[in-house]
N, C-alpha and C positions, 0 to 999 in steps of 0.2 A: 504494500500500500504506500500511496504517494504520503510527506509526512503532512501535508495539508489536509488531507481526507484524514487520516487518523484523529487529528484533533480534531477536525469537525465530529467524527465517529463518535470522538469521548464526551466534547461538548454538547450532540447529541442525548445519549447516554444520562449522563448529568441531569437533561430537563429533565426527562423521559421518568428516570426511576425515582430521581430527587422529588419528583412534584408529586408524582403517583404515593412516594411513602411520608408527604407531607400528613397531620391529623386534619383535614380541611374538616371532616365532617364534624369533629369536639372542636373546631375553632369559628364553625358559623353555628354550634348548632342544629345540626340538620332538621332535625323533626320537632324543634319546636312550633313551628306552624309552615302552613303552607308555602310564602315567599322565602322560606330557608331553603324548604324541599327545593324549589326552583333553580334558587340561587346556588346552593351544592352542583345541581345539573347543567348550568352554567358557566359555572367555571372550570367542570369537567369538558366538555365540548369547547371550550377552550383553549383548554390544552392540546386535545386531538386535532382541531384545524390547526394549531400554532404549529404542530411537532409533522402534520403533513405539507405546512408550508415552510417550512425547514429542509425536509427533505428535496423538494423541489426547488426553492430559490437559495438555501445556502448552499448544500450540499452539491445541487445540480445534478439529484440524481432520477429516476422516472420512479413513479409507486411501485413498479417490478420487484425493484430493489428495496422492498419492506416486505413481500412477497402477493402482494396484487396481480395475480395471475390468472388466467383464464382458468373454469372449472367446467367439466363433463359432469352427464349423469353418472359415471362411478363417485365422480368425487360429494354429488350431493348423499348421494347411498353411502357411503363413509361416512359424512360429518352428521348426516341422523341415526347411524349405528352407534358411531361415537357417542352423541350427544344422550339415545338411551342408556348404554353401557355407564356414563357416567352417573347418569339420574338412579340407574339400579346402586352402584356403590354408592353412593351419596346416603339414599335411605336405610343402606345398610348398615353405615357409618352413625347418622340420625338416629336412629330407633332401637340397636343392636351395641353398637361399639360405646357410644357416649352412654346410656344409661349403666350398661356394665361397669364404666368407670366413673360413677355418679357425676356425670356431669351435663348439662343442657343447655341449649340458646333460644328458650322458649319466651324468655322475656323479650331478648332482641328481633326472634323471630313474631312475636306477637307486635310487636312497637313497627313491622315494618309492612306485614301486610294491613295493619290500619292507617295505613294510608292512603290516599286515591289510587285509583284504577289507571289511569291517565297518567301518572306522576311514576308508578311501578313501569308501566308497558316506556316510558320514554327511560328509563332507568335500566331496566333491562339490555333494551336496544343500546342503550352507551356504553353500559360494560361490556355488551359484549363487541361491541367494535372498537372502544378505545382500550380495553387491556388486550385484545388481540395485537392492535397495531401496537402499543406500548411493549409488552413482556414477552409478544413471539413475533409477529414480524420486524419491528424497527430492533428490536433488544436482540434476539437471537443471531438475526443477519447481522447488525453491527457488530458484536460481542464475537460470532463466528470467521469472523474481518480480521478482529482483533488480536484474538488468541492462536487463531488458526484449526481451531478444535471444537467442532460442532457439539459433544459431550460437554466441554465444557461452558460453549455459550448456552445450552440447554439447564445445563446444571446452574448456573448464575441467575438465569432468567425467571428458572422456577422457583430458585431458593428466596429471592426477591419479591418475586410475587404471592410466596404462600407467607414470607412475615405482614408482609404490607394487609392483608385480610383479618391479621389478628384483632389490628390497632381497633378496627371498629367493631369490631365482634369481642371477642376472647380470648385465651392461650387456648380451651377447646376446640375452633375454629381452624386450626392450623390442621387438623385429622381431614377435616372436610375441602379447606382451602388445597391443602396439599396434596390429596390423592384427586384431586378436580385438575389440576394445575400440571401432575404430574401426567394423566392421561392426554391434556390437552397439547403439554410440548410435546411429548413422543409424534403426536399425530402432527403436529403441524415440522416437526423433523423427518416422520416421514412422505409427506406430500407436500411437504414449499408453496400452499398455496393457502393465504389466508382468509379468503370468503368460505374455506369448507373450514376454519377453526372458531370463524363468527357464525357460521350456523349450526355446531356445535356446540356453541357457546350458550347462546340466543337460545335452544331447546333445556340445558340443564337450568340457568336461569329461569328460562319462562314455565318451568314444570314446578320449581322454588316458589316463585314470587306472584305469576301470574294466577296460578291453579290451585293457589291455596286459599 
């Protein structure tokens, strides 16, 4: 790598995980009323246009290179196989693994589906397109840049991503965060294309937050 792209890479990097492992949501707030909710969602879409118009006008690189690629009907039959496979761990994890080790996120989980229907469904949709672009395509491709070792930009990416889910949840959170995060980068490591990791996304979420 040219030494001008590396440091764009790390200064990339830098917003990318620095912002995402910010507390925004104990620093607005969140659910204290309705203009919190908004404003949390926000300043998240925020961040996702800033860190895609970085890509393109600093970097000078095309969306390819976060891995916005073309996707076939195999790759949608993947990322809804996926996206079930997850939903089955997750509940296994839920209702199985955490009570065994006396522990739950029923309070948090109660505090988030009383929220509007409208405010979930646009929440949803941002996680799962801004931590895709965040923690597997912009994070993994740069990281795999960087180090040279796609295990390792996997292993950074996810280990990043499963602390970063405690902060607003719990140290609990990290069983769920992490085996969700962990299936998520394997898949998008092995298919390089990240509309099949946001429609995998977009289904564990929306089986969470929408259908409950």
């Amino acid at each position: 790598m040219k030494k001008n792209t590396t440091l764009q890479s790390v200064i990339g990097l830098i917003i990318a995980f620095g912002f995402a492992s910010l507390p925004i949501s104990r620093w607005i707030n969140e659910f204290a009323n309705t203009m919190h909710l908004v404003a949390y969602e926000v300043i998240w879409w925020i961040l996702i246009v800033a860190l895609l118009l970085y890509v393109r006008f600093v970097e000078h690189r095309p969306f390819s290179s976060i891995g916005f690629r073309p996707i076939n009907v195999k790759d949608i039959f993947m990322a809804v196989l996926t996206g079930v496979i997850i939903v089955a761990g997750l509940a296994g994890i839920y209702y199985v693994l955490l009570p065994a080790l006396h522990l739950n996120e029923d309070q948090q989980v109660n505090q988030l589906i009383s929220t509007p229907f409208w405010w979930r469904l646009i929440s949803v949709i941002r996680a799962a397109v801004g931590e895709e672009i965040i923690f597997r395509g912009y994070g993994i491709e740069r990281l795999q840049e960087l180090t040279s070792s796609r295990t390792m930009a996997g292993f950074i990416s996810w280990a990043i991503f499963t602390l970063d889910h405690v902060g607003p949840w719990a140290w609990s959170h990290i069983f769920l965060a992490g085996f969700g995060g962990l299936i998520l980068t394997i898949l998008y490591l092995w298919r390089r294309k990240l509309w099949v990791n946001i429609i995998a996304h977009f289904i564990v979420d929306g089986a969470a937050v929408l259908l409950a």
